[in-house]
N, CA and C of each residue as an Amber inpcrd file, in Angstrom:
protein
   249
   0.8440000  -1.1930000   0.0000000   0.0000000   0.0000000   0.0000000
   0.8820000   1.2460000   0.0000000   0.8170000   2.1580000  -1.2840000
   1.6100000   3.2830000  -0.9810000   0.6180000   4.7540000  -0.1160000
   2.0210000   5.4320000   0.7890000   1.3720000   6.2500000   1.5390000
   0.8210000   7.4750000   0.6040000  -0.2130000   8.1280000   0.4290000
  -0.4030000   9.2720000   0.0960000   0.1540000  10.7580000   0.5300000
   0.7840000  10.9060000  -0.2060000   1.7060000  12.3410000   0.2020000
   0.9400000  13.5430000   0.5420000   1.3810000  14.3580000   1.4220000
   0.5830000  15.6440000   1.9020000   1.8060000  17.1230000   1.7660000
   1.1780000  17.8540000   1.8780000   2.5400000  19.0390000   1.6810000
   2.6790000  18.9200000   3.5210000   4.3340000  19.5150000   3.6520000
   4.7180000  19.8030000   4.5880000   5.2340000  17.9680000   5.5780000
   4.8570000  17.0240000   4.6640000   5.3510000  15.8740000   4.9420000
   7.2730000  15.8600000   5.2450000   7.6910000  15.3560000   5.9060000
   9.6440000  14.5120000   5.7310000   9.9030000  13.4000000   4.9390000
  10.4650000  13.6870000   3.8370000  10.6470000  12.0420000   2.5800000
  11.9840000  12.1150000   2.4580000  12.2760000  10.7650000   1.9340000
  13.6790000  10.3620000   1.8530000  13.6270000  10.0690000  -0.0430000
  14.5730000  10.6670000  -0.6120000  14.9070000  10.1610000  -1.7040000
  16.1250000   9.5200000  -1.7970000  16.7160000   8.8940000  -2.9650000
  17.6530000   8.0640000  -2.9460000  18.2330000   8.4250000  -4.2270000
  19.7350000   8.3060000  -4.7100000  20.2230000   8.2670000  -5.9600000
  20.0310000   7.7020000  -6.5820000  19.5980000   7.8600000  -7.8700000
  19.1250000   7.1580000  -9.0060000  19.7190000   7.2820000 -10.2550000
  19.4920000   6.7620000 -11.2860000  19.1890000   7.1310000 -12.6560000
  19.3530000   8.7770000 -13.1080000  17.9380000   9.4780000 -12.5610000
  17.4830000  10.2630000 -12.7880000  17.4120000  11.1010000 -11.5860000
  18.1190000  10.6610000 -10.2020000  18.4520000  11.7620000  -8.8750000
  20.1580000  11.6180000  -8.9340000  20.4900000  12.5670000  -9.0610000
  21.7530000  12.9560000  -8.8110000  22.4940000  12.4720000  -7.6580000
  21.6930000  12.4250000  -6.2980000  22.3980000  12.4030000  -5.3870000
  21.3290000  11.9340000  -3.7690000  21.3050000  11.3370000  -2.8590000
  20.3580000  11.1890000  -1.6670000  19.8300000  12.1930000  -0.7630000
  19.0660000  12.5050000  -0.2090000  18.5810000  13.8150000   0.1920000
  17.7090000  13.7090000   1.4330000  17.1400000  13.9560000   2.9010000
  15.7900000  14.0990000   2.7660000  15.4040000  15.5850000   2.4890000
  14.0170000  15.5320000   2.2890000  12.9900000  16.7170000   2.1940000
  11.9150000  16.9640000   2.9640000  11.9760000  18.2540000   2.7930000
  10.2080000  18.4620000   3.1890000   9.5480000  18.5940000   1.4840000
   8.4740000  18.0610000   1.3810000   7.2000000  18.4040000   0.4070000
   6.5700000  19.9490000   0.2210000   6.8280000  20.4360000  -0.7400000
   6.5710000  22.2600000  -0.6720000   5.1980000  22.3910000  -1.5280000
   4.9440000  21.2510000  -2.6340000   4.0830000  21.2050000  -3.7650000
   3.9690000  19.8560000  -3.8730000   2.7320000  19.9630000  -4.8660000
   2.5780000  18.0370000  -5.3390000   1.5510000  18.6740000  -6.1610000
   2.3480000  17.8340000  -7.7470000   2.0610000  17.6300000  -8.7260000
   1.5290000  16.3490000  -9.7260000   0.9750000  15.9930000 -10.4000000
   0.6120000  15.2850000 -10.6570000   1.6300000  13.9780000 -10.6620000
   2.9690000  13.8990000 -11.0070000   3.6270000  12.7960000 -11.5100000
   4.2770000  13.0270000 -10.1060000   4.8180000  13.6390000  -9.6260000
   6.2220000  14.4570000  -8.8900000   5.6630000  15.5070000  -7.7500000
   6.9560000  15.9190000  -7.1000000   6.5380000  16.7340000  -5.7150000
   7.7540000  17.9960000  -5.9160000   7.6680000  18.9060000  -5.3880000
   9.0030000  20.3060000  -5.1740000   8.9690000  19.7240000  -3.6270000
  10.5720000  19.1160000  -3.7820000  11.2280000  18.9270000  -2.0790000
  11.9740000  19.6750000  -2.0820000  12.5420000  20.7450000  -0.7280000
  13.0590000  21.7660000  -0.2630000  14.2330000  20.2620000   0.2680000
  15.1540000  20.4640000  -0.3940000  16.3980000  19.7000000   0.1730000
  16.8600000  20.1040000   1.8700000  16.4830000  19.3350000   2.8050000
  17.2120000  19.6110000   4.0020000  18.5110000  18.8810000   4.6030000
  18.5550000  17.4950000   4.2710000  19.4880000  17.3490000   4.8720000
  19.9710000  16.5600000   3.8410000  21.5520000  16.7380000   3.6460000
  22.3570000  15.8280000   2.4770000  23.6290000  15.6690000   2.9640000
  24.1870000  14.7870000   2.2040000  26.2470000  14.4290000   2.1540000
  26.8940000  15.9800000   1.8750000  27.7660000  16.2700000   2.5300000
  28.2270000  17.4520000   2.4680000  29.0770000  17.2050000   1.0060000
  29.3250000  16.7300000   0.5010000  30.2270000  16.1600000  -0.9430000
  29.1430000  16.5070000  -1.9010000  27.5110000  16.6090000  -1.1750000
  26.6240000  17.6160000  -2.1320000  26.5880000  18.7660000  -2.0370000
  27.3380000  19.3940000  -1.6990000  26.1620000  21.0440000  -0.7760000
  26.7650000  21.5590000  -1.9210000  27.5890000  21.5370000  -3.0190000
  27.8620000  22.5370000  -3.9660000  26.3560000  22.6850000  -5.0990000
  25.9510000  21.2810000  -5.6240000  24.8910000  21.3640000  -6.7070000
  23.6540000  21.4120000  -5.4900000  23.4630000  21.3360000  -4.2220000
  22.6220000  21.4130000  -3.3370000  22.0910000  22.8090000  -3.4230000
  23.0080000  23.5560000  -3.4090000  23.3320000  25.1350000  -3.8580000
  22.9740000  25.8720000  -4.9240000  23.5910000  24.6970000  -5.4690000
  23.0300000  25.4730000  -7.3570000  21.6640000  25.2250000  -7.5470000
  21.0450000  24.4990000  -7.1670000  19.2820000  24.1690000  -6.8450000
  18.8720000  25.4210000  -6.1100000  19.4820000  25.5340000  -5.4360000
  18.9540000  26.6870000  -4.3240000  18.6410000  26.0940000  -2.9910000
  18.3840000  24.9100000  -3.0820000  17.7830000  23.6560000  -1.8020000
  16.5040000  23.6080000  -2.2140000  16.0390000  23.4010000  -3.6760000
  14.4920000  22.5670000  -3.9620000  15.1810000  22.0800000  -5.4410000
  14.0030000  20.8930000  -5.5410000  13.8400000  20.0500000  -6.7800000
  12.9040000  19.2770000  -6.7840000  12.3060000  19.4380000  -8.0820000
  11.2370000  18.6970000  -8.7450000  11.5520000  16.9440000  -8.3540000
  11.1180000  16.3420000  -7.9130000  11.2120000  14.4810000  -7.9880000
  10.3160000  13.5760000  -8.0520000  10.3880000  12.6580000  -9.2290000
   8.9910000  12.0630000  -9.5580000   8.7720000  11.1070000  -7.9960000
   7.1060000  10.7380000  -7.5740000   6.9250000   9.9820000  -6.4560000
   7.6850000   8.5270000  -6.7250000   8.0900000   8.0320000  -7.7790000
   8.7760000   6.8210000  -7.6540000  10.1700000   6.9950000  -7.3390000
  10.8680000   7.8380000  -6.9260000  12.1320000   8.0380000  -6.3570000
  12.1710000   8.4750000  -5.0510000  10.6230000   8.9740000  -4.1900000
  10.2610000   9.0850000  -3.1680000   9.7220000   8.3600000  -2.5480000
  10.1730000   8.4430000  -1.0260000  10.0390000   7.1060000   0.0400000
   9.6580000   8.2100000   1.7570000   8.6130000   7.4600000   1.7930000
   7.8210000   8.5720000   3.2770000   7.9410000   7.0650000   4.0500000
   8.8030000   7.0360000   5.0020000   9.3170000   5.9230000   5.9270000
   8.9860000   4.9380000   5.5660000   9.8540000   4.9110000   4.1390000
  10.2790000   3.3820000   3.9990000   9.3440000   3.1190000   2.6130000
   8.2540000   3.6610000   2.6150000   7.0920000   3.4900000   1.8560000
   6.6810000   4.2450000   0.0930000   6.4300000   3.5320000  -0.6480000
   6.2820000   4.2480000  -1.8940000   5.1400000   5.1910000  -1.8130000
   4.8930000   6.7110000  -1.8770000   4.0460000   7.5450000  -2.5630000
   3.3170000   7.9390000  -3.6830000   2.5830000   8.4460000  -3.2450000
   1.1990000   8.4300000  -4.5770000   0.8410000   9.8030000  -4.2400000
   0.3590000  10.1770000  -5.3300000  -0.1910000  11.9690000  -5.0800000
  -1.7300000  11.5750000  -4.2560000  -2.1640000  13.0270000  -3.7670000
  -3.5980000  12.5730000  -3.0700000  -4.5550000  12.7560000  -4.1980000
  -5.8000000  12.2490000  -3.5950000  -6.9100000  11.8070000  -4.5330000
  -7.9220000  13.1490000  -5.0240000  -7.6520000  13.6350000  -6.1890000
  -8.4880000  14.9400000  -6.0110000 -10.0340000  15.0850000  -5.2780000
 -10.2530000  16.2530000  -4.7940000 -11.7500000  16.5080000  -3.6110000
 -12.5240000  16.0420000  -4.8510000 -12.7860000  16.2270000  -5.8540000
 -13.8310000  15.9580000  -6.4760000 -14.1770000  14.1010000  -6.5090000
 -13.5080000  13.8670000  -6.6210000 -12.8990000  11.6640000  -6.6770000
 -13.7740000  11.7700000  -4.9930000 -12.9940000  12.1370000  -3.8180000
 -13.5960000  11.8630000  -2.5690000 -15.0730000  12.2190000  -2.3920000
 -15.9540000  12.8890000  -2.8820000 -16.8790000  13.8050000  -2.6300000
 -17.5920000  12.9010000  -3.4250000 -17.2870000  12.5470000  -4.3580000
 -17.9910000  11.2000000  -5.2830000 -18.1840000   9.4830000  -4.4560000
 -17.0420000   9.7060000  -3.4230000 -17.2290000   8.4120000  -3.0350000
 -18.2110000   8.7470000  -1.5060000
């Protein structure tokens, strides 16, 4: 069961493919595919491109992990209000 993401959540991403480098975040936005995480805590061997971000980046929910757990965007009000 993946957790449904909320803004202002703590997630852990991981290096990938397509992530540069391991990170956690806070959740600032959530977008349909992806979330804007405010980079807080990283490997100091990052803080230069940590920098050049500014401390946010776009990351799709399949490279995001909310303790331990895969994420899913939430269910739009209109979907709930139907059920």
């Amino acid at each position: 069961m993946a957790h449904e993401l909320a803004i202002g959540e703590k997630v852990d991403v991981k290096k990938a493919n397509d992530v540069a480098f391991s990170f956690s975040g806070t959740v600032e936005k959530i977008y349909t595919n992806s979330a804007l995480l405010t980079i807080d805590d990283f490997d100091s061997e990052d803080a230069v491109e940590v920098e050049d971000l500014k401390h946010k980046t776009v990351i799709n929910f399949k490279n995001i992990k909310f303790k331990g757990e895969e994420v899913v965007a939430p269910k739009p009000e209109e979907e709930e209000k139907k059920k």
